[in-house]
N, C-alpha and C positions, 0 to 999 in steps of 0.2 A: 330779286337779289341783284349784287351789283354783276355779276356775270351776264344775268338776261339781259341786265339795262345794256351794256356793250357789245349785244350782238344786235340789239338793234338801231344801233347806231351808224348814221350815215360815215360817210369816208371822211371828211373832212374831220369830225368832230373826233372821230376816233385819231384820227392821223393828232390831232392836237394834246388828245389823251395821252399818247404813247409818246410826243415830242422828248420830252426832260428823264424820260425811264433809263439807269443805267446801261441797261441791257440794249444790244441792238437791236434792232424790230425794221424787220423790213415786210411788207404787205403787199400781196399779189392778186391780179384777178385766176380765176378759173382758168386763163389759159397761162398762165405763169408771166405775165408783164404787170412789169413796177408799177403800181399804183400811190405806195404811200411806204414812207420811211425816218427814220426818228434820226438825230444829232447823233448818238453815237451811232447809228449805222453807217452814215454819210462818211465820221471817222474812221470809220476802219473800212467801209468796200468802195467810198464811190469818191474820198481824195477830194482835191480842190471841185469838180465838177458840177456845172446846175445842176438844178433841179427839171429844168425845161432839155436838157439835156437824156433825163434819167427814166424821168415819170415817161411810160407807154414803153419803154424797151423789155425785150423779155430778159429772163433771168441768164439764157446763154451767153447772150451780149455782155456779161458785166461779170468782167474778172474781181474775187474768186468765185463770187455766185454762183460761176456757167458751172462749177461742181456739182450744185446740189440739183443739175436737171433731172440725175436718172431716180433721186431718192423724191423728189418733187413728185415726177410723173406716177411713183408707183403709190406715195401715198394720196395724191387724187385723183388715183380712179380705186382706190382701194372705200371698203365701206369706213374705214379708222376715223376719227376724229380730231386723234390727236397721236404725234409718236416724235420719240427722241431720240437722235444719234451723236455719236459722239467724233468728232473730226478735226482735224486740222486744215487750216485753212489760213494763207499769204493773204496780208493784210497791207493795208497799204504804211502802216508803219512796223509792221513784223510780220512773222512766223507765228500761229497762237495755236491753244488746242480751244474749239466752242463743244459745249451742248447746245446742240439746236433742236427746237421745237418745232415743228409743224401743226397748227393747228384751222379746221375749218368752223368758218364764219358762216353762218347758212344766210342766205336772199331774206328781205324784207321786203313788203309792199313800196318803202321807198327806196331798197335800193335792189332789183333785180338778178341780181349777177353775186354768186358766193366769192369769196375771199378766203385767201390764206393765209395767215399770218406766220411771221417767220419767226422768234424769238433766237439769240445769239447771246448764252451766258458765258462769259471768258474764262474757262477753267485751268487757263492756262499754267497757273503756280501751284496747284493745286495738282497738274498731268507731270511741273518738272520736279514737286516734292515726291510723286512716287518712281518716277525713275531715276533718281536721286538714292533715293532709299532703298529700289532694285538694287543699282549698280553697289551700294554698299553689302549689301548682302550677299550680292556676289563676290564681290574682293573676300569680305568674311567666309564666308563659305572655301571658297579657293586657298585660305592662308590657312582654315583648320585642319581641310582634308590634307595639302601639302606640307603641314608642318614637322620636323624630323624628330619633333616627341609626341608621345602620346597626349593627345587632349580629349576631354568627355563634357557633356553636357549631363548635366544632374538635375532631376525634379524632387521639389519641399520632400517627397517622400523617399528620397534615396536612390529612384529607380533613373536607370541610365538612360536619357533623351536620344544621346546622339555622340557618336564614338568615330576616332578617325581609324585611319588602318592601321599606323604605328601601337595605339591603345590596343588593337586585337591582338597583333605581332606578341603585347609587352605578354599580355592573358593568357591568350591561347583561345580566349575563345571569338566566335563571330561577330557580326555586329547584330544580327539576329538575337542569337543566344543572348548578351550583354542587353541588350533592351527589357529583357522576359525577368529580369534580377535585379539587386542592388547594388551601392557600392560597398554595402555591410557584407554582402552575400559572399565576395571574394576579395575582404579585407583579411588576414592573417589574425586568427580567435585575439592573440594579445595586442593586436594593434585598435578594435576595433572603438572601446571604452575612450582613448583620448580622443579620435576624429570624431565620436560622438558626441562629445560636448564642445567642440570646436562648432562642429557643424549647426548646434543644437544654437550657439549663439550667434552665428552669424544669420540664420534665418530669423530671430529675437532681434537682430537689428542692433546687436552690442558691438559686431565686430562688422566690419567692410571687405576684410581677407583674412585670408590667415594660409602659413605653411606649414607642414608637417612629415615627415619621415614617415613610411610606411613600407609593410611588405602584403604583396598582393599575393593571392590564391591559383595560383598558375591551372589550365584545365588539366593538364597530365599531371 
């Protein structure tokens, strides 16, 4: 398969495999110095600099690489094959978040000496969409529990998700207790018939809101 055929592949030939791959790919010997590295590697860790500069240095020598000595070392002397972290790492044109791979190349007849390959996938937009999407959730969250009327989260079946303090204040009851019920359960008997066909169409997809007048079932 094409897997076996690229492990036993000399260095050159591999170094020429990996050149054009998006991903960065930097290749190391057994003791952790540069052996082979691909076009976007070069972009992002090693900047204007040679090649004749790079190839034989070890991975400390070369900012941001010298990070990955101590996850380096622990995955080559480890029995693993293959393992992936997930990091940030100053780049020579930014700040990024990678998945990096580590994976070992075992010795061939022609080429004595195992290798490790480094792969660098840019997850970057992908690390600022979820902290993005934290930070919104947090404001949300912040503005429900702070807000000086009562607000409730509701599920398709009525029963209460998620209640702020003002909403227990309005009840009487906990946020406990109001989770274990509905909003039918402490709707007022004559109120209960309109917000149930309100409700009934806005899950039906006819309505996007709707208001309504109501009297609640107080726990005393």
């Amino acid at each position: 398969c094409t897997q076996e055929m690229l492990l036993t592949l000399d260095i050159d030939t591999y170094r020429a495999i990996v050149q054009d791959l998006t991903e960065a790919i930097v290749i190391l010997n057994e003791t952790g110095h540069i052996a082979a590295y691909n076009t976007t590697g070069s972009l992002h860790f090693f900047g204007g600099r040679k090649p004749k500069d790079i190839y034989g240095t070890h991975i400390r020598e070369n900012q941001p690489l010298s990070s990955l000595e101590t996850d380096l070392t622990t995955f080559a002397s480890s029995e693993a094959t293959e393992r992936t972290i997930e990091i940030p790492l100053s780049t020579y044109d930014n700040r990024k978040y990678f998945s990096v791979t580590f994976r070992k190349i075992p010795e061939t007849p022609s080429r004595p000496r195992k290798l490790i390959v480094i792969s660098f996938d840019d997850i970057t937009a992908e690390k600022n969409l979820v902290e993005a999407l934290d930070r919104a959730k947090e404001r949300y969250q912040s503005a429900f529990e702070e807000a000086v009327i009562g607000m409730a989260l509701i599920g398709p079946d009525g029963h209460f998700l998620r209640v702020n303090r003002v909403f227990t204040e309005i009840t009487g009851y906990s946020a406990d207790e109001l989770h274990l019920t509905t909003v039918g359960d402490i709707t007022y008997p004559e109120d209960r018939g309109a917000e149930q066909d309100l409700f009934a169409e806005l899950l039906a997809g006819l309505r996007e809101t709707y208001e309504t007048r109501k009297r609640f079932l107080h726990k005393d």
